[in-house]
C-alpha positions in Angstrom: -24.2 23.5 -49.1 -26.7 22.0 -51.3 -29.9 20.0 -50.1 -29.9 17.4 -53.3 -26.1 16.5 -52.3 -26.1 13.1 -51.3 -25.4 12.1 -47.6 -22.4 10.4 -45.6 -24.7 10.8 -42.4 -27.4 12.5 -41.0 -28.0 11.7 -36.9 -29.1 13.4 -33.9 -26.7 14.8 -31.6 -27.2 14.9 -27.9 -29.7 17.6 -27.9 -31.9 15.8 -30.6 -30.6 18.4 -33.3 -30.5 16.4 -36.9 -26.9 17.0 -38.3 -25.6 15.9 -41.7 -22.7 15.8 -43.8 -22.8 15.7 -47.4 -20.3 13.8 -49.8 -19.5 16.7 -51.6 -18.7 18.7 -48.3 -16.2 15.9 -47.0 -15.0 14.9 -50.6 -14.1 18.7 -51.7 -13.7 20.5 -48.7 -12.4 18.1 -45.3 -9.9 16.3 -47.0 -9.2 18.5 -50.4 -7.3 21.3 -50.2 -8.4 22.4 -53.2 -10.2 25.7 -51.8 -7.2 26.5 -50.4 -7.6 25.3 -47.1 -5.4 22.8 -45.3 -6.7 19.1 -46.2 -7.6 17.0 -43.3 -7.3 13.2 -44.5 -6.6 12.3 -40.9 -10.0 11.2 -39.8 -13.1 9.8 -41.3 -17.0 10.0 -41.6 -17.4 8.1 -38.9 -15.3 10.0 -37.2 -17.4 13.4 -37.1 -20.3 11.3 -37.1 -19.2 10.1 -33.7 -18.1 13.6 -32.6 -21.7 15.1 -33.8 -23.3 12.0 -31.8 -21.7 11.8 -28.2 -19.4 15.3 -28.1 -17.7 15.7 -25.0 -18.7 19.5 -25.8 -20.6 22.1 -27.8 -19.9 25.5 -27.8 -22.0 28.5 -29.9 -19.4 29.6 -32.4 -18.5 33.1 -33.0 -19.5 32.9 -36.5 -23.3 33.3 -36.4 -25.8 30.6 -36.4 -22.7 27.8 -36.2 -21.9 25.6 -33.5 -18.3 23.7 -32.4 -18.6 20.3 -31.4 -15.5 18.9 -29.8 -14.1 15.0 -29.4 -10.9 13.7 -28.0 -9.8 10.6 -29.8 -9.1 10.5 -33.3 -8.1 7.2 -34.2 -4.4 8.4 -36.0 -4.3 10.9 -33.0 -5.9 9.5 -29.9 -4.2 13.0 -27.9 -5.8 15.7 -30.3 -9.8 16.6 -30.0 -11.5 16.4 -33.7 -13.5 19.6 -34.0 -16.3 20.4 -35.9 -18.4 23.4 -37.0 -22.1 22.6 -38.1 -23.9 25.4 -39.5 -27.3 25.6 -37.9 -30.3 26.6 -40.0 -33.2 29.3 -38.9 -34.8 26.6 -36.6 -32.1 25.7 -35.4 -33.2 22.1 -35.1 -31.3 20.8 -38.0 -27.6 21.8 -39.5 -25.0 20.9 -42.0 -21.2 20.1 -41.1 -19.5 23.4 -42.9 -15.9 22.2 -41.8 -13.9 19.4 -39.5 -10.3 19.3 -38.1 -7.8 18.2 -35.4 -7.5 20.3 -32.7 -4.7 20.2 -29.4 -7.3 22.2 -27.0 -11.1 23.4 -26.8 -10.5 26.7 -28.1 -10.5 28.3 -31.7 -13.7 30.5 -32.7 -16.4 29.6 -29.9 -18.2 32.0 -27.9 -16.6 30.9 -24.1 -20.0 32.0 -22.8 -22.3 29.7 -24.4 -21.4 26.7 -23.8 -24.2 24.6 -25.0 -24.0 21.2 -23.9 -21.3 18.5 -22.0 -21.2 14.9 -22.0 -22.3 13.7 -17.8 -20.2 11.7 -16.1 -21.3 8.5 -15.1 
């Protein structure tokens, strides 16, 4: 991920950790399949913006310095949770979406025992 991409969005989540997503990072990677990976045209920046802002969970990942943030309600598929890993940097007080898709459950390469933050109840 490069710092002189330009941005879609860069908010705080819950925990006042500054996430962004770069245009090149959604245009090549999110909904391009052209590293390889299955495309996911399904949702938009808004979208993961809105997951990043008010999650209904974030888990540590088991990939190292990542975490999951998790949302039910994607607009085309108001059943299925959009997921998203944000790579955290050394301070941990700012990251970079590395990768978003549809997901049925809250499962899928997060650490079960550090659950990190979820949305109160009113």
């Amino acid at each position: 991920m490069n710092d002189t991409d330009d941005k879609l969005f860069c908010v705080k989540d819950p925990r006042g950790k500054i996430v962004s997503l770069s245009k090149n990072r959604y245009y090549t990677h999110i909904i391009s399949n052209d590293d390889q990976h299955q495309a996911h045209p399904e949702f938009t920046p808004n979208e993961i913006q809105q997951t990043i802002e008010t999650p209904d969970v974030i888990y540590g990942s088991s990939f190292p310095d990542s975490d999951v943030y998790f949302k039910k309600g994607c607009i085309q598929y108001p059943s299925l949770f959009i997921k998203v890993a944000v790579f955290m940097y050394d301070n941990e007080e700012t990251g970079e979406v590395s990768t978003a898709f549809l997901s049925r459950h809250i499962s899928g390469n997060i650490d079960e025992g550090s659950l990190k933050y979820v949305k109160p109840r009113l």
